[in-house]
C-alpha positions, 0 to 999 in steps of 0.5 A: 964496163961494158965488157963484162969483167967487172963482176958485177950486175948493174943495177938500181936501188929504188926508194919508195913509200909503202903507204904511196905505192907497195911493194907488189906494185913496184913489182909489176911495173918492173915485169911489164918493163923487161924480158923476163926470159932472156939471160945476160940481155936486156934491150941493146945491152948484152953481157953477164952485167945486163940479166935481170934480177931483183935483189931483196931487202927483207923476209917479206920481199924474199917472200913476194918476189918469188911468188909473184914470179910464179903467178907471171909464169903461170898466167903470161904463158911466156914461149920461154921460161923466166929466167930472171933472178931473185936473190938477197941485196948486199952492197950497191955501189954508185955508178960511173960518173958518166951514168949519173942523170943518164936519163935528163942527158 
């Protein structure tokens, strides 16, 4: 729902092997990927349901996201503060049809 009146954020659930690839990893090429210092836009995509976030799982990710975060602030010297949200994951719930394989089509 482009709109915005949805009340909610899309987002993508992301699997991983932690003896392939950690967490911190994982991390870092998200914060390369986006524009930590918008709020509510990413790329073309503009409302409530495009801001950036990172929702975490357990106490160890509660504990890295944030201070990888302050690590980027502190060593990327941004013009704008980061604005991206770190808070606990609840329920995800599957896309539209329309959005499933939207990157193959």
């Amino acid at each position: 729902m482009s709109a915005g009146t949805a009340r909610h954020a899309e987002a993508v659930e992301v699997g991983y092997d932690p003896a392939t690839i950690s967490y911190a990893e994982l991390l870092a090429v998200f914060w390369d990927h986006i524009d930590p210092t918008t709020t509510d836009r990413q790329f073309r995509d503009n409302g409530t349901q495009y801001g950036t976030g990172i929702l975490y799982l357990n106490k160890e990710q509660e504990q890295l996201a944030p201070e990888l975060k302050r690590q980027l602030e502190q060593t990327k010297g941004f013009p704008e503060s980061i604005v991206t949200e770190i808070t606990a994951a609840t329920v995800f719930h599957p896309a539209e049809k329309y959005h499933q394989g939207f990157l193959r089509k």
